[in-house]
mmCIF file of the C-alpha atoms, coordinates in Angstrom:
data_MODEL
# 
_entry.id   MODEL 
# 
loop_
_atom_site.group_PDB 
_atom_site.id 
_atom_site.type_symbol 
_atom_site.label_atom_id 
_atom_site.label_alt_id 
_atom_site.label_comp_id 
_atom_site.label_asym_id 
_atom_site.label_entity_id 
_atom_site.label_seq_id 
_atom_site.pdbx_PDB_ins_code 
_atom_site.Cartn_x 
_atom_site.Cartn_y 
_atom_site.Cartn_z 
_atom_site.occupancy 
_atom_site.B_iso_or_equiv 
_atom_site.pdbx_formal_charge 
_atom_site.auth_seq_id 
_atom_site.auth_comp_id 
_atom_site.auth_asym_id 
_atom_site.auth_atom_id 
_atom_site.pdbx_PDB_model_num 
ATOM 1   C CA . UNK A 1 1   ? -5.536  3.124  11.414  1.00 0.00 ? 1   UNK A CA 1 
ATOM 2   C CA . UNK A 1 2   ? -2.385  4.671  13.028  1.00 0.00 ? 2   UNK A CA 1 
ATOM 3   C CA . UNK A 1 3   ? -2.521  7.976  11.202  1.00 0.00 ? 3   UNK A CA 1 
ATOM 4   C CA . UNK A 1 4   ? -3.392  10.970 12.807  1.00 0.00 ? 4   UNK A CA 1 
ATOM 5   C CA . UNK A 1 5   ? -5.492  13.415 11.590  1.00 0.00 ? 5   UNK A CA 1 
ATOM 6   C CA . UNK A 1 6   ? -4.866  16.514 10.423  1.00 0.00 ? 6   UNK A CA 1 
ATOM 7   C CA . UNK A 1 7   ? -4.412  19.422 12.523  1.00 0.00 ? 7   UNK A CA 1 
ATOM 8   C CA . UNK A 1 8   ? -7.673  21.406 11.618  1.00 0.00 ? 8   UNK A CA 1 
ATOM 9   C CA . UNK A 1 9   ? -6.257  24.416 12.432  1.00 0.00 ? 9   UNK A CA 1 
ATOM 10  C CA . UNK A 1 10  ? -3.634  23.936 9.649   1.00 0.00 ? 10  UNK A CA 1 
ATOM 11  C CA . UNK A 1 11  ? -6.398  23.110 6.609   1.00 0.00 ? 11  UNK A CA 1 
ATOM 12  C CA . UNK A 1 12  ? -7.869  25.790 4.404   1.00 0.00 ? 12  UNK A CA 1 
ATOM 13  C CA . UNK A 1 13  ? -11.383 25.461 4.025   1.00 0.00 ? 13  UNK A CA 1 
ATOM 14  C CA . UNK A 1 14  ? -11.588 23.187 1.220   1.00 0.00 ? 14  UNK A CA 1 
ATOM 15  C CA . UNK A 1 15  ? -9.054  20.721 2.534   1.00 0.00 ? 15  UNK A CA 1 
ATOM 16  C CA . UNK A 1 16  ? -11.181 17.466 3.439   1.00 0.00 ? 16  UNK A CA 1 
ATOM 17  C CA . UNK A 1 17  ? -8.284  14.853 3.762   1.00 0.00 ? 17  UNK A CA 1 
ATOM 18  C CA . UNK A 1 18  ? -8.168  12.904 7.220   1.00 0.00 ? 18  UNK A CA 1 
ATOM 19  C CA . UNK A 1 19  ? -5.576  10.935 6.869   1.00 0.00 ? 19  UNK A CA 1 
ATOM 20  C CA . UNK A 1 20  ? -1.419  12.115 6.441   1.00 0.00 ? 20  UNK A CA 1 
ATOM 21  C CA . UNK A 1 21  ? -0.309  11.481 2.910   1.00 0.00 ? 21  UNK A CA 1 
ATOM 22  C CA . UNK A 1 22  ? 3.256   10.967 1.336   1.00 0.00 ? 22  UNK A CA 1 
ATOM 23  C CA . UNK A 1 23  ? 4.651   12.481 -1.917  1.00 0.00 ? 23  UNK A CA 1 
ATOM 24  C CA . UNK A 1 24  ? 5.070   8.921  -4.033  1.00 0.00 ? 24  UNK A CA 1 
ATOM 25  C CA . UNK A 1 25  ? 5.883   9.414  -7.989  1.00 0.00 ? 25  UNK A CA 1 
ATOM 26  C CA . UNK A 1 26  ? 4.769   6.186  -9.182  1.00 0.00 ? 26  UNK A CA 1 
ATOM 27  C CA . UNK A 1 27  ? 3.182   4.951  -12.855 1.00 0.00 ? 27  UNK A CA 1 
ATOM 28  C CA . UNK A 1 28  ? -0.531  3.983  -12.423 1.00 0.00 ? 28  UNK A CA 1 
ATOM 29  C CA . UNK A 1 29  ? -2.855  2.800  -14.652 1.00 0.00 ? 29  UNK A CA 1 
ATOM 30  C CA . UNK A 1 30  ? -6.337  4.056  -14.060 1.00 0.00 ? 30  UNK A CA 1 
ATOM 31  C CA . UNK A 1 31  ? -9.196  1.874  -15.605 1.00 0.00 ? 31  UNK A CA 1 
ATOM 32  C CA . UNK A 1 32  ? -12.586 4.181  -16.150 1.00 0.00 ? 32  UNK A CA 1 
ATOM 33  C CA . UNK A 1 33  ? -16.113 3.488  -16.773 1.00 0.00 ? 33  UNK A CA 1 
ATOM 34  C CA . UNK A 1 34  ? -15.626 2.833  -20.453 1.00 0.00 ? 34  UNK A CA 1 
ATOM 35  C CA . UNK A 1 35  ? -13.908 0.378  -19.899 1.00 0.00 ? 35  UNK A CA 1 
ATOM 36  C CA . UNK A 1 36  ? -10.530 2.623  -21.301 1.00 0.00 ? 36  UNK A CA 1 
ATOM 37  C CA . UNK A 1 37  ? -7.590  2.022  -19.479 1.00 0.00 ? 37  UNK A CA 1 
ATOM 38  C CA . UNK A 1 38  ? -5.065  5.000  -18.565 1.00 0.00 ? 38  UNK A CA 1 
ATOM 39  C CA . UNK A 1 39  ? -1.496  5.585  -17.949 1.00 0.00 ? 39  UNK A CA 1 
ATOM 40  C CA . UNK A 1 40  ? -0.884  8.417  -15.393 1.00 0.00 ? 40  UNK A CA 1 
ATOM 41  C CA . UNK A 1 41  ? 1.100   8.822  -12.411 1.00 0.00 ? 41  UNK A CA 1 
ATOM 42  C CA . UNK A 1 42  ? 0.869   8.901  -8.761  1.00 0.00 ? 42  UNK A CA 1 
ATOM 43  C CA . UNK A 1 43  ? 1.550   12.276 -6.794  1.00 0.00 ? 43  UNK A CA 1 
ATOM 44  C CA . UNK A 1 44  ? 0.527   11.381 -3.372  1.00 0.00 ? 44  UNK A CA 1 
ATOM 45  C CA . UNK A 1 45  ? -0.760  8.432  -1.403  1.00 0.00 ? 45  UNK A CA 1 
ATOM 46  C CA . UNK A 1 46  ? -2.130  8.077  1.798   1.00 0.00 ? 46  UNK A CA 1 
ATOM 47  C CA . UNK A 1 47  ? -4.260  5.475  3.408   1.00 0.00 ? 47  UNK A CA 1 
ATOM 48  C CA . UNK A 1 48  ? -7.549  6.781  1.925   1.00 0.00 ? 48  UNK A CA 1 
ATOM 49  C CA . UNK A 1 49  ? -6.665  8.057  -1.797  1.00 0.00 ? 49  UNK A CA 1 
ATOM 50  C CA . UNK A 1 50  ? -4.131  8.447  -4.014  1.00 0.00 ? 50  UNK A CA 1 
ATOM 51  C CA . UNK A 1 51  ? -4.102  11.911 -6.332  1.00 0.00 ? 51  UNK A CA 1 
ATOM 52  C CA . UNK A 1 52  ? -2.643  10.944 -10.090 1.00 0.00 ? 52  UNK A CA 1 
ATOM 53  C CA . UNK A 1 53  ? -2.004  12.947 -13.379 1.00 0.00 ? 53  UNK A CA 1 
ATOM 54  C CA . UNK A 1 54  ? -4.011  11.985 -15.921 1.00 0.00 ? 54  UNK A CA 1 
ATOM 55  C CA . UNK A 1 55  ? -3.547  13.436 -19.542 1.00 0.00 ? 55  UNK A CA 1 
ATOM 56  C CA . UNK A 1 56  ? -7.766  13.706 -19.654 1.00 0.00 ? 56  UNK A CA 1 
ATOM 57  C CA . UNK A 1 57  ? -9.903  14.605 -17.475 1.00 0.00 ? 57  UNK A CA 1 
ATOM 58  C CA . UNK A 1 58  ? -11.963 12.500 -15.072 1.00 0.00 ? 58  UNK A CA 1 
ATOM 59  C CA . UNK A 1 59  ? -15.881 13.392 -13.972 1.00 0.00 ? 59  UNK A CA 1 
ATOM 60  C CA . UNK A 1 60  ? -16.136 13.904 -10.174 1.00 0.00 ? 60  UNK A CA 1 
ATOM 61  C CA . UNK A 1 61  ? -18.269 11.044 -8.689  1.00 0.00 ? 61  UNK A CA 1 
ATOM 62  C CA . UNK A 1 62  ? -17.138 8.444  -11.199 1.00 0.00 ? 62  UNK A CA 1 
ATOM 63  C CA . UNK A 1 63  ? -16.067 4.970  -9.909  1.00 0.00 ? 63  UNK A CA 1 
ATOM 64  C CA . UNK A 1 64  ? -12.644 3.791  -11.682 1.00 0.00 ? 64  UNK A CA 1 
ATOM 65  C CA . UNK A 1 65  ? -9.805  1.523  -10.594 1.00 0.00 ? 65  UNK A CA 1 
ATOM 66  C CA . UNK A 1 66  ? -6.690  2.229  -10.222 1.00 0.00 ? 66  UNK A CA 1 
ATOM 67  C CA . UNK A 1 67  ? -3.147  0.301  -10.146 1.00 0.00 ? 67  UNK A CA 1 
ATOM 68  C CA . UNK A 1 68  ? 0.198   0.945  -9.550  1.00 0.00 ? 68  UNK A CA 1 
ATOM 69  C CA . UNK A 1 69  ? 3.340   -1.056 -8.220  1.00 0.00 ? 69  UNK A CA 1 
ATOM 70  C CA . UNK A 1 70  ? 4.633   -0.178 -4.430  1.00 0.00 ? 70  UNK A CA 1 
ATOM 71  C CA . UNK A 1 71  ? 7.513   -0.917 -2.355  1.00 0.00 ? 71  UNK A CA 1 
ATOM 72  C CA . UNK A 1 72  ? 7.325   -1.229 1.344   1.00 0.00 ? 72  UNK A CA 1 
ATOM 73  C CA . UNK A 1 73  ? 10.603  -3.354 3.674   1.00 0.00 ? 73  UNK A CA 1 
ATOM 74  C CA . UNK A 1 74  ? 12.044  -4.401 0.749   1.00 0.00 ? 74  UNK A CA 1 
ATOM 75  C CA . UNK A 1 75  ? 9.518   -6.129 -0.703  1.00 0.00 ? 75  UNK A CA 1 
ATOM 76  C CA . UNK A 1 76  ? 7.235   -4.288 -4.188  1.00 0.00 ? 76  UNK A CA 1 
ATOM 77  C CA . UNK A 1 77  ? 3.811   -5.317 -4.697  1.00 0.00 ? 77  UNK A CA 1 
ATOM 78  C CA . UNK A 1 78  ? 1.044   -4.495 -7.353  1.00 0.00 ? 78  UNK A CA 1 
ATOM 79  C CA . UNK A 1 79  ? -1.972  -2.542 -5.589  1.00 0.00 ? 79  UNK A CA 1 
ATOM 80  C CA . UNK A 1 80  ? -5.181  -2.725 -7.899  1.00 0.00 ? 80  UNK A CA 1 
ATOM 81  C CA . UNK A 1 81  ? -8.299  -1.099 -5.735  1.00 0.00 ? 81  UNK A CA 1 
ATOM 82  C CA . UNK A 1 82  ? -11.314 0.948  -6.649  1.00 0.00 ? 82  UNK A CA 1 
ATOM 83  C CA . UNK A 1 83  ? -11.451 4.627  -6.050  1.00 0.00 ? 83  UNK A CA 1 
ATOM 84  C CA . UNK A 1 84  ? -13.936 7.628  -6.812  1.00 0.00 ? 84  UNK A CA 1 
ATOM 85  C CA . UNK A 1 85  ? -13.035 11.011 -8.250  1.00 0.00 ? 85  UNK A CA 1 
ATOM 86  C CA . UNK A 1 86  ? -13.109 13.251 -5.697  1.00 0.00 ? 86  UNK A CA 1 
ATOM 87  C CA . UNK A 1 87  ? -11.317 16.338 -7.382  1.00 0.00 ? 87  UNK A CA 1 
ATOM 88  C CA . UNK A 1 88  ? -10.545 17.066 -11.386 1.00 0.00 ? 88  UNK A CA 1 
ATOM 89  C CA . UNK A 1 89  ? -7.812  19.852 -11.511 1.00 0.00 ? 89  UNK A CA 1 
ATOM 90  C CA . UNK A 1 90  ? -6.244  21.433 -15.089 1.00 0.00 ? 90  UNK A CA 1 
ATOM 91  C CA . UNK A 1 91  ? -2.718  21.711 -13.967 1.00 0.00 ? 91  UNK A CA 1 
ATOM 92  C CA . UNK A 1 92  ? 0.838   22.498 -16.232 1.00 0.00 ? 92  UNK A CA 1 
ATOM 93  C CA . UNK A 1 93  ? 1.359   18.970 -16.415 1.00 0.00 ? 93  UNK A CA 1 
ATOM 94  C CA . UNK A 1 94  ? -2.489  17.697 -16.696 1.00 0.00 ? 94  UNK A CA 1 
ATOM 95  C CA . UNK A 1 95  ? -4.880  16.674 -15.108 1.00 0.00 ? 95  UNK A CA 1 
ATOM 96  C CA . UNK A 1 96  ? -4.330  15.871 -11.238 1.00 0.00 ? 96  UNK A CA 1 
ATOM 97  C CA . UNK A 1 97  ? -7.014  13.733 -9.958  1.00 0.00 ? 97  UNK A CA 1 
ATOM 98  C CA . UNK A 1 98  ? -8.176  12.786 -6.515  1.00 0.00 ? 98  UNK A CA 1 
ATOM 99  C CA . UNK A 1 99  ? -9.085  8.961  -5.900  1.00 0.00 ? 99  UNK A CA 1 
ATOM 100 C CA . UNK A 1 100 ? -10.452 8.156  -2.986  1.00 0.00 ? 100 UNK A CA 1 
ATOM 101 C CA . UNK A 1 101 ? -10.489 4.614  -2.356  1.00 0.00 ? 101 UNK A CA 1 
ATOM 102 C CA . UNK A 1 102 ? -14.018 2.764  -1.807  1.00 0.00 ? 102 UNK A CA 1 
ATOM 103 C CA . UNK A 1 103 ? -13.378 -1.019 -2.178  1.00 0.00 ? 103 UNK A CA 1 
ATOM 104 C CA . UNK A 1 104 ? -9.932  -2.658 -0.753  1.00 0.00 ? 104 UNK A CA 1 
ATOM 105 C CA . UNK A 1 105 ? -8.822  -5.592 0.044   1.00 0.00 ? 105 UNK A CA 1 
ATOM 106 C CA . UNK A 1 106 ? -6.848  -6.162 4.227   1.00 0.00 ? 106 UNK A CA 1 
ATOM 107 C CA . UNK A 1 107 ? -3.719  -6.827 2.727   1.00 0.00 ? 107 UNK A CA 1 
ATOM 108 C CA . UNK A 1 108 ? -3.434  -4.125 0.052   1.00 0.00 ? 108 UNK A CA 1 
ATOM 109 C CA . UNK A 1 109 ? -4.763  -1.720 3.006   1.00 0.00 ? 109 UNK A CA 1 
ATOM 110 C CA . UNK A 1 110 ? -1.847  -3.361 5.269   1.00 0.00 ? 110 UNK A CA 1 
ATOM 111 C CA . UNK A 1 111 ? 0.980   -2.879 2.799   1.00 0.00 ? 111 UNK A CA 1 
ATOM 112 C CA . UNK A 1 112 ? -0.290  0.494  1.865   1.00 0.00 ? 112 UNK A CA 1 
ATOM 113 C CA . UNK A 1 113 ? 0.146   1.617  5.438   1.00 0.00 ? 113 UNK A CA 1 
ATOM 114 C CA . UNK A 1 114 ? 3.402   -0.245 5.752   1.00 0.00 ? 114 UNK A CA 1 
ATOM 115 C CA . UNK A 1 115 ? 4.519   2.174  3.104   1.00 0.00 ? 115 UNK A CA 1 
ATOM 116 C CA . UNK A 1 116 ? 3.656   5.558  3.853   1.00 0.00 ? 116 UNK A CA 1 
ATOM 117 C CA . UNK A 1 117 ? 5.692   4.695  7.297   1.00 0.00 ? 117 UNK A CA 1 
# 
């Protein structure tokens, strides 16, 4: 990849991301072990994860999809991968969860990058 990793002298403890990661307010739709779908949004995306708001709460470890519509040169595309809770957080506006993605296809991976340029 041609992100560079975070200065380590500029994480707290508990920060464990490795990649640089872009504000990006996006609808998602999460799909979770149930077989449930849910409508969230996006927060953040980088190359590894994406963190959405959820309005319930997600158990750490579980495996889930997610999906949400990107732009990148001009050109939008639908990104569907599968991700893993990494974080569950109450927050004012619900529940922000961490994804971090474990199955991707090269050319989701490719236009993710191309957008976080």
């Amino acid at each position: 990849m041609s992100y560079e990793a975070v200065e380590l002298e500029n994480v707290t403890h508990d920060e464990r991301r490795t990649t640089l990661r872009r504000a990006l307010r996006l609808h998602a739709t999460i799909g979770i072990p149930s077989g449930r779908k849910l409508g969230g949004r996006t927060i953040d995306l980088s190359s590894g994860g994406v963190c959405v708001v959820l309005p319930f709460e997600l158990t750490v470890g579980d495996e889930c999809s997610v999906s949400f519509d990107v732009s990148a040169c001009g050109e939008a595309t639908e990104i569907r991968v599968a991700g893993r809770v990494c974080y569950c957080m109450r927050g004012a506006d619900g529940f922000r969860i961490g994804l971090q993605f474990i199955r991707m296809n090269a050319s989701d991976a490719a236009f993710i990058e191309s957008s976080l340029k």
